[in-house]
SEKOL-969081 format. One record per atom (N, C-alpha, C, O): residue number from 1; atom name; z negated, y negated, x negated. Coordinates in steps of 0.2 Angstrom, whole numbers, padded with zeros to 4 digits. Atoms other than C-alpha are relative to their C-alpha. Layout:
residues N
+-----+------+-------+-------+-------+
:  nr : atom :    up : north :  east :
+-----+------+-------+-------+-------+
: NUM :   CA :     Z :     Y :     X :
...
+-----+------+-------+-------+-------+
end
This chain:
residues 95
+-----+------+-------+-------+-------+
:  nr : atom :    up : north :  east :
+-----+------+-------+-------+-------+
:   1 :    N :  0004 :  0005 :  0001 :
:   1 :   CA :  0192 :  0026 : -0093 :
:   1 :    C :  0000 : -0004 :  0007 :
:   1 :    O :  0004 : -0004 :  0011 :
:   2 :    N :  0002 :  0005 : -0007 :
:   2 :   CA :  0185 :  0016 : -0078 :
:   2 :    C :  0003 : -0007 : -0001 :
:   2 :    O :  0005 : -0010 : -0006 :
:   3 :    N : -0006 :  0005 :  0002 :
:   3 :   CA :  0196 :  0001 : -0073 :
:   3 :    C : -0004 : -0005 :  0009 :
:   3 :    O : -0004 : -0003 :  0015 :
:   4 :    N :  0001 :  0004 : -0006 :
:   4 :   CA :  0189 : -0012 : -0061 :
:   4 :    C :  0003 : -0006 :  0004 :
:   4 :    O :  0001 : -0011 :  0002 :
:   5 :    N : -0002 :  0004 : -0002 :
:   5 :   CA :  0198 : -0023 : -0051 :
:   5 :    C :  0000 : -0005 :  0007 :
:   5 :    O :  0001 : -0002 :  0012 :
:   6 :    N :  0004 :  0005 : -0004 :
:   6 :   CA :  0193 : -0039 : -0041 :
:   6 :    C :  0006 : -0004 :  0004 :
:   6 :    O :  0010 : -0007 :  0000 :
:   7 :    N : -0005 : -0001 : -0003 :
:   7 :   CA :  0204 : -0043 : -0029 :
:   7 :    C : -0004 : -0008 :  0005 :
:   7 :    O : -0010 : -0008 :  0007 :
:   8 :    N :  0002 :  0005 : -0001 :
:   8 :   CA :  0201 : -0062 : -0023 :
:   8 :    C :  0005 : -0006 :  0002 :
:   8 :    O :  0011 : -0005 :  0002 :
:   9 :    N : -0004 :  0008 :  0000 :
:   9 :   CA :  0209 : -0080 : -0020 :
:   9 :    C : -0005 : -0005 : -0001 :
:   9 :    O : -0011 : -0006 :  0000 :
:  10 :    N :  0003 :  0005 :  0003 :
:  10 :   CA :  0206 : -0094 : -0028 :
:  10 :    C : -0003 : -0004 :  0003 :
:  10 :    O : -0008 : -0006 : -0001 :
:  11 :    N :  0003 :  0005 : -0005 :
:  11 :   CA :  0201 : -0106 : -0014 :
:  11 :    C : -0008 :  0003 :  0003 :
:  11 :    O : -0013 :  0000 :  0005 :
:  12 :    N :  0008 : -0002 : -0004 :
:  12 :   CA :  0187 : -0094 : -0008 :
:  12 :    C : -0005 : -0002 : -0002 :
:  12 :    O : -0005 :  0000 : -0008 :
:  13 :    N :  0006 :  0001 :  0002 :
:  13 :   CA :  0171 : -0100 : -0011 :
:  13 :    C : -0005 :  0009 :  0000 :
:  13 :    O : -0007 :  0011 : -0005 :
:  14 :    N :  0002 : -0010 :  0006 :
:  14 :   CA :  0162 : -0078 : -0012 :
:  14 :    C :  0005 :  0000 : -0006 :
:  14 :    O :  0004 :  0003 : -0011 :
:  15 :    N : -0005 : -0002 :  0006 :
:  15 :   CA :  0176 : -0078 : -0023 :
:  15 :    C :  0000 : -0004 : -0006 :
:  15 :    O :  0003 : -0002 : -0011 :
:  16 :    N : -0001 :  0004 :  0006 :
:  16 :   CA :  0173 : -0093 : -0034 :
:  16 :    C : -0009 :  0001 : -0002 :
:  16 :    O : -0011 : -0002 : -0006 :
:  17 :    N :  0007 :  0000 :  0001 :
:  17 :   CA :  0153 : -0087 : -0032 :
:  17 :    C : -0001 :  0006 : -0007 :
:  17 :    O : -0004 :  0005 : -0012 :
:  18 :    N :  0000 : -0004 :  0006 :
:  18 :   CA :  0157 : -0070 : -0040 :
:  18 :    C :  0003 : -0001 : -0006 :
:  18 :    O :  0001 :  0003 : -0010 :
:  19 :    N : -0005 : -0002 :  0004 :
:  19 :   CA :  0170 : -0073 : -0052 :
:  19 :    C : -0004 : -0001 : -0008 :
:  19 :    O : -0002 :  0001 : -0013 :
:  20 :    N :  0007 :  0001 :  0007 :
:  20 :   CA :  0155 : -0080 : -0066 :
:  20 :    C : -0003 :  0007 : -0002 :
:  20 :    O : -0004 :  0009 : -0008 :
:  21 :    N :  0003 : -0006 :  0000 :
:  21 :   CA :  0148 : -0062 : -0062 :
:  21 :    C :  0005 :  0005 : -0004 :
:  21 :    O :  0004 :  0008 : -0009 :
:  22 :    N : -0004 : -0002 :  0002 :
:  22 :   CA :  0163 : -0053 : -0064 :
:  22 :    C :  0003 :  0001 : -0008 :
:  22 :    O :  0003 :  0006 : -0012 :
:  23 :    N : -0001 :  0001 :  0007 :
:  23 :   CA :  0169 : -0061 : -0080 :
:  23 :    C : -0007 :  0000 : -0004 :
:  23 :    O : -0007 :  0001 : -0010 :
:  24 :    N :  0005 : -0002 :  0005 :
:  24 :   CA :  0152 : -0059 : -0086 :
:  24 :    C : -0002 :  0008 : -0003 :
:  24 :    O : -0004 :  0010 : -0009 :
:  25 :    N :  0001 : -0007 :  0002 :
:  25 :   CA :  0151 : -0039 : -0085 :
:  25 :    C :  0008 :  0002 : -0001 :
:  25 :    O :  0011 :  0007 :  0001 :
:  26 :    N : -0007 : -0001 :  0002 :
:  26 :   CA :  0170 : -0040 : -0091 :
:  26 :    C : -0001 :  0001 : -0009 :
:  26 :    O :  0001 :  0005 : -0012 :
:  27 :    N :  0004 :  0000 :  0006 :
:  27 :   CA :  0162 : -0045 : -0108 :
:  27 :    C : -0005 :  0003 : -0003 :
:  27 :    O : -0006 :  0002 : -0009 :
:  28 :    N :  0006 : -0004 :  0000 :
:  28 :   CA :  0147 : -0034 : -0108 :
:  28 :    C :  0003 :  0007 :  0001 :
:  28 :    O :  0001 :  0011 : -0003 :
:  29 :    N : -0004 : -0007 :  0002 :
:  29 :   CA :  0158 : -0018 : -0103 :
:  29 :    C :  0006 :  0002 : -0006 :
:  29 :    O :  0008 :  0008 : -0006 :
:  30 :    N : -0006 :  0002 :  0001 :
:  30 :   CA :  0172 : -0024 : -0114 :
:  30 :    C :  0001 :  0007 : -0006 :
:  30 :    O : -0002 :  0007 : -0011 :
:  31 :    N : -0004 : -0005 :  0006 :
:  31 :   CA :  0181 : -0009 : -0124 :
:  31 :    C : -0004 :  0008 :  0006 :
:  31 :    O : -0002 :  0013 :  0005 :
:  32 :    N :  0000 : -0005 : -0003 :
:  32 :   CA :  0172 :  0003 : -0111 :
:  32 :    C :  0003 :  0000 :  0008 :
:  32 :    O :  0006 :  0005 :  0010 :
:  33 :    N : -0004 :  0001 : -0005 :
:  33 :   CA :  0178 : -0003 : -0094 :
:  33 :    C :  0005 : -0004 : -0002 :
:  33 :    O :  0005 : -0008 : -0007 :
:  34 :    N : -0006 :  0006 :  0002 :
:  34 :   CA :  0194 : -0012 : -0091 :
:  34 :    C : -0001 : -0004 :  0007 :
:  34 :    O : -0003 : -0001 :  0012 :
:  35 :    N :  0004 :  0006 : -0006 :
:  35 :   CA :  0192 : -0028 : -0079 :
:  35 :    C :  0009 : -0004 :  0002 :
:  35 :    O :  0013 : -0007 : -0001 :
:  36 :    N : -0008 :  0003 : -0003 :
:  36 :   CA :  0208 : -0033 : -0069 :
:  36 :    C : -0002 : -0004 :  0007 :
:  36 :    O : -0006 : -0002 :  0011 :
:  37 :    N :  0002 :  0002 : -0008 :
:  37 :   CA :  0209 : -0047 : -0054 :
:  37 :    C :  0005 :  0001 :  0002 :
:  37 :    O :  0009 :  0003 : -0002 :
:  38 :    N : -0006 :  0000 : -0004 :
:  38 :   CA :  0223 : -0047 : -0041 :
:  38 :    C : -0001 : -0006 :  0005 :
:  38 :    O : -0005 : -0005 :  0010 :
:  39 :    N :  0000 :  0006 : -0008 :
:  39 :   CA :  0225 : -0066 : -0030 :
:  39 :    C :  0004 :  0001 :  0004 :
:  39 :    O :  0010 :  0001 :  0003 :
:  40 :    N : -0003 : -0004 : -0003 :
:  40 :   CA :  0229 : -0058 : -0017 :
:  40 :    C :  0007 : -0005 :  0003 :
:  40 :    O :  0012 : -0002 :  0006 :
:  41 :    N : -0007 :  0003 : -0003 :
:  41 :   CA :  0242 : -0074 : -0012 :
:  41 :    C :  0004 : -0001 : -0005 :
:  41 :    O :  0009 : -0003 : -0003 :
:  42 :    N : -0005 : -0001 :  0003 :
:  42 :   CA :  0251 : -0073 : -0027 :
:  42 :    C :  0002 :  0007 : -0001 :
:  42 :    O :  0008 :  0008 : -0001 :
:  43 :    N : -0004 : -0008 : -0001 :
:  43 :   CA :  0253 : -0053 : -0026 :
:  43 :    C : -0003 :  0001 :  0006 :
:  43 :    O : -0008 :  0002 :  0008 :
:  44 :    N : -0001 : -0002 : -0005 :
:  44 :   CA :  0257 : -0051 : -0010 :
:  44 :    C :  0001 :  0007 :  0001 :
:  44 :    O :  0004 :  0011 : -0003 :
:  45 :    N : -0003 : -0006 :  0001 :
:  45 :   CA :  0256 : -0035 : -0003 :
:  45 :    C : -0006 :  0005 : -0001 :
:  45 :    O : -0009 :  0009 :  0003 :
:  46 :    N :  0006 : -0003 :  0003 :
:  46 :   CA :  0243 : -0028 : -0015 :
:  46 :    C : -0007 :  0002 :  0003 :
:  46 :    O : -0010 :  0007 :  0001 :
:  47 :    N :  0006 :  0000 : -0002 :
:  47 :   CA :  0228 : -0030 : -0005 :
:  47 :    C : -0001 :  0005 :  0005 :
:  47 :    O : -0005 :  0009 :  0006 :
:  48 :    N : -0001 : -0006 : -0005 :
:  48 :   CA :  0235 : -0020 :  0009 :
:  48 :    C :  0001 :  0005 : -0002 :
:  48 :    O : -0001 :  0010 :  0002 :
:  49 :    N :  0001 : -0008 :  0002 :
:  49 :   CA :  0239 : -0006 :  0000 :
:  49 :    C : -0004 :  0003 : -0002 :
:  49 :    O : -0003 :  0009 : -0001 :
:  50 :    N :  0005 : -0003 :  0003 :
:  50 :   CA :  0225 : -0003 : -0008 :
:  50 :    C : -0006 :  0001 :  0009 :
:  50 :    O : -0010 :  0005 :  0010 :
:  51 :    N :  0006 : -0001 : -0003 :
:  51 :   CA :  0215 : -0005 :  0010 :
:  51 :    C : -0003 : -0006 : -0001 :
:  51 :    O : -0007 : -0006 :  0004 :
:  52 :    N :  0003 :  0008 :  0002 :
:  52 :   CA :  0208 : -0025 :  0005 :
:  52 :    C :  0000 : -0003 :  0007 :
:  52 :    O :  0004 : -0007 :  0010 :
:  53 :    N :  0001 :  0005 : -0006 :
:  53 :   CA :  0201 : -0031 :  0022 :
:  53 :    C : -0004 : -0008 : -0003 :
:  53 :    O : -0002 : -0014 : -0002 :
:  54 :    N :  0007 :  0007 :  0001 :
:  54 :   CA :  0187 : -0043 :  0015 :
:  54 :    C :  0001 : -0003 : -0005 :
:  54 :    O :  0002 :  0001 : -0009 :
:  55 :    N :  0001 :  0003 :  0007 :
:  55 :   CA :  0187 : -0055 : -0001 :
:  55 :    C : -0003 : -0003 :  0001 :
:  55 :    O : -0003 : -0008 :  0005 :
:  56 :    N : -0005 : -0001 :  0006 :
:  56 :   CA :  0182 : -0054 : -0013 :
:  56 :    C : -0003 :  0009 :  0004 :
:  56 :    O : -0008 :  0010 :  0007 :
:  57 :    N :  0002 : -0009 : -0001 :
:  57 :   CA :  0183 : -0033 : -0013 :
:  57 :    C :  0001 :  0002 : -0008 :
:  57 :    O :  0004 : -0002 : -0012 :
:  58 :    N :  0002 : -0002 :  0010 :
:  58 :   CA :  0179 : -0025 : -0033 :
:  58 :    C :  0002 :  0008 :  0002 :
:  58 :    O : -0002 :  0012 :  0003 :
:  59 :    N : -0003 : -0008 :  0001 :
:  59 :   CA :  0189 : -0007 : -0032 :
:  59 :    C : -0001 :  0004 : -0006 :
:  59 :    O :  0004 :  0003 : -0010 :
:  60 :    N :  0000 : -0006 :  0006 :
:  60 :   CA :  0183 :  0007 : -0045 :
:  60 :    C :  0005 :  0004 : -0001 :
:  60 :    O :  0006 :  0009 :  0003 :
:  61 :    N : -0005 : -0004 :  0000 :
:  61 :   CA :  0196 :  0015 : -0050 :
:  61 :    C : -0002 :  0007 : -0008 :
:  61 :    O : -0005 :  0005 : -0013 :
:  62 :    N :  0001 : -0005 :  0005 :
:  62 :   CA :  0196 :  0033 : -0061 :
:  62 :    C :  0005 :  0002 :  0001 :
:  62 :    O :  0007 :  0003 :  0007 :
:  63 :    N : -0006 : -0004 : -0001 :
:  63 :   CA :  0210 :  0041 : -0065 :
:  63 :    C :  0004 :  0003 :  0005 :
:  63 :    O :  0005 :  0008 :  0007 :
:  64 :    N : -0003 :  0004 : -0003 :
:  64 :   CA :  0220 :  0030 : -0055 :
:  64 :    C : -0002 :  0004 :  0009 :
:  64 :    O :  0002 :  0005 :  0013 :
:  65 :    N :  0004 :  0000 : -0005 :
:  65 :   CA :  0207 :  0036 : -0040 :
:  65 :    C : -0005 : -0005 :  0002 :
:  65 :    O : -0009 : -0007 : -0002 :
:  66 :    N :  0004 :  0004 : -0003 :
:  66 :   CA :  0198 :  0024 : -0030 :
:  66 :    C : -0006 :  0004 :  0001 :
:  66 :    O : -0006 :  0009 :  0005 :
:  67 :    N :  0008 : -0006 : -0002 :
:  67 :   CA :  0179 :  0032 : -0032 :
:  67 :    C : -0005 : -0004 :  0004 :
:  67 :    O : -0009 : -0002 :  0008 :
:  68 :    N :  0004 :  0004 : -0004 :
:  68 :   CA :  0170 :  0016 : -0025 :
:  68 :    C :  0001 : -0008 :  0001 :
:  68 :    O :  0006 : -0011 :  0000 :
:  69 :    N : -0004 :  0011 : -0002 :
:  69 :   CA :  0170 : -0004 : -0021 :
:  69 :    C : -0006 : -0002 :  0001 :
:  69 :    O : -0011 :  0002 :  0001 :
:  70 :    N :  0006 :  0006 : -0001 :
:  70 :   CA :  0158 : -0017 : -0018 :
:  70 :    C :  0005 : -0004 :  0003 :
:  70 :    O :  0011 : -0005 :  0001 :
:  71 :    N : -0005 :  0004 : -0003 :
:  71 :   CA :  0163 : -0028 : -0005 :
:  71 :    C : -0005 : -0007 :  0002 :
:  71 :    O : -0010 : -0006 :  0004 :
:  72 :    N :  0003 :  0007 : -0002 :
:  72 :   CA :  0159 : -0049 : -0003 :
:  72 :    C : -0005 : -0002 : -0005 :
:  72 :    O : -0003 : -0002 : -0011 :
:  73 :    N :  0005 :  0005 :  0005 :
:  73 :   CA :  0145 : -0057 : -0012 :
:  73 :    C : -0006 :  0006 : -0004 :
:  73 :    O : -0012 :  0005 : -0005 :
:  74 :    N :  0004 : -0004 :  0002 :
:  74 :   CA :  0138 : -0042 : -0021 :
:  74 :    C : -0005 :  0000 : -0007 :
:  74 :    O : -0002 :  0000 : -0013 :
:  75 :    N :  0005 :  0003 :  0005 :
:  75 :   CA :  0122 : -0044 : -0031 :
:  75 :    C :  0002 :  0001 : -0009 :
:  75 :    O :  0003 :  0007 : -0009 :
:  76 :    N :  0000 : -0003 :  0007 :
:  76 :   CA :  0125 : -0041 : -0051 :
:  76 :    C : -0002 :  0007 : -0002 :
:  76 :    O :  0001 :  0011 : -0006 :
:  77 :    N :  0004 : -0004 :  0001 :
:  77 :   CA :  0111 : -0028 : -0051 :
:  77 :    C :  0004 :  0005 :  0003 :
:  77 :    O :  0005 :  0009 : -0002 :
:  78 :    N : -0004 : -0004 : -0004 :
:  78 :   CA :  0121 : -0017 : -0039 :
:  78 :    C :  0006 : -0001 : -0002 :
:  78 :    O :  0009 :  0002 :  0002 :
:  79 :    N : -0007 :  0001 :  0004 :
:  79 :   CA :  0139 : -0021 : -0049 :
:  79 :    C : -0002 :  0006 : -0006 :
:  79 :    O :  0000 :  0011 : -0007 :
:  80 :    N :  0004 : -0005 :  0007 :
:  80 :   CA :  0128 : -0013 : -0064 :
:  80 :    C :  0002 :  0008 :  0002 :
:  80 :    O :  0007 :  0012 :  0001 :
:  81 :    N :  0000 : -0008 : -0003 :
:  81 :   CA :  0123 :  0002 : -0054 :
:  81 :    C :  0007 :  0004 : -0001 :
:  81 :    O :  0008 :  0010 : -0003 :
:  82 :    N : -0006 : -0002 : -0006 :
:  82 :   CA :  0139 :  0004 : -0046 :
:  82 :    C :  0004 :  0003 : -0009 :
:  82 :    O :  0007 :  0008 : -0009 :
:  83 :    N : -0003 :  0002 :  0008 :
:  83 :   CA :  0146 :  0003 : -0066 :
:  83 :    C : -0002 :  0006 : -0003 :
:  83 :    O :  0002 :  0011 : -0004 :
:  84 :    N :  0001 : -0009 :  0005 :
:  84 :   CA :  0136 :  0016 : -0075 :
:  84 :    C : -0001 :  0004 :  0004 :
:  84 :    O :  0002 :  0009 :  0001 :
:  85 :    N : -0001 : -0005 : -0002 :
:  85 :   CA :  0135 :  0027 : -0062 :
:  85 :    C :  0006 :  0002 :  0002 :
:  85 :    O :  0005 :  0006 :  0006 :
:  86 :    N : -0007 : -0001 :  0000 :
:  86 :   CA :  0155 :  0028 : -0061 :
:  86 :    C :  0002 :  0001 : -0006 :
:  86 :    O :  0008 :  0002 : -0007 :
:  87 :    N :  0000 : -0004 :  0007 :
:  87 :   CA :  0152 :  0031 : -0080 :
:  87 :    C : -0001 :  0005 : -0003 :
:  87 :    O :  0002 :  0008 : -0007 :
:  88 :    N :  0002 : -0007 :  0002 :
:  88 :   CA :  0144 :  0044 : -0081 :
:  88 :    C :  0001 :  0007 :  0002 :
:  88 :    O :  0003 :  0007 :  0008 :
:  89 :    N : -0006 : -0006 :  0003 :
:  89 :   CA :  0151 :  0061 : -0086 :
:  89 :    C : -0006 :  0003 :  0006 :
:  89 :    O : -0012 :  0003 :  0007 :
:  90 :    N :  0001 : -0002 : -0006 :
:  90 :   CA :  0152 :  0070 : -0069 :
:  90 :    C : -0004 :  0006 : -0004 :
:  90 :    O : -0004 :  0008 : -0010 :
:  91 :    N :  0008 : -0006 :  0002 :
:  91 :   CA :  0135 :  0085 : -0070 :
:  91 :    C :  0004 :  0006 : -0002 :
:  91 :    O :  0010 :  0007 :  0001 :
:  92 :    N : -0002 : -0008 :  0000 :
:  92 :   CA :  0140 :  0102 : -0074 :
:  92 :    C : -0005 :  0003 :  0003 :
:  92 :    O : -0010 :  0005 :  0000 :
:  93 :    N :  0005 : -0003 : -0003 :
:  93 :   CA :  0131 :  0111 : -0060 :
:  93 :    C :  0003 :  0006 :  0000 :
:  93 :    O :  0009 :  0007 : -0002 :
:  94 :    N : -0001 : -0006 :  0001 :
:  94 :   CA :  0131 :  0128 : -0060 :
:  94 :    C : -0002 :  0001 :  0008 :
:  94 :    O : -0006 : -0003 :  0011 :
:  95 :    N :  0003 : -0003 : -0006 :
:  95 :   CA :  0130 :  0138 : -0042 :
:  95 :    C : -0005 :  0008 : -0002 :
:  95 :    O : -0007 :  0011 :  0003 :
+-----+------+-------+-------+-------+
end
């Protein structure tokens, strides 16, 4: 299952722009994605292992692989995107 997680601080204002967006496609993915935050000043640490220069940053995770991110103030329409096509069942191409 696809597992997203938003990686932010409380005081941030991107951080307090997205998190409406966030928890909106948290409720509209709900039982298909799973939606996780991490404040990066309560889990210390965290931000840096994953690679977290910018906040907020939104890391896609697939079986427990980071496949993509949206970083800073990224539109809803492009979180979508970014969402069902980290859904969909990789092609079966043939050579």
């Amino acid at each position: 299952m696809l597992s997203l997680v938003q990686f932010k601080k409380e005081w941030n204002g991107a951080s307090q722009i997205i998190e409406p967006v966030y928890n909106e496609l948290s409720v509209a993915y709900s039982g298909l994605v799973n939606f996780y935050t991490v404040d990066v000043e309560l889990e210390n640490g965290l931000d840096r292992e994953y690679g977290v220069m910018d906040i907020p940053t939104i890391l896609f995770f697939k079986k427990g692989e980071i496949i993509d991110h949206a970083i800073g103030l990224t539109p809803k329409n492009i979180l979508i995107t970014k969402i069902e096509n980290a859904m969909a069942p990789a092609s079966n191409k043939t050579h």
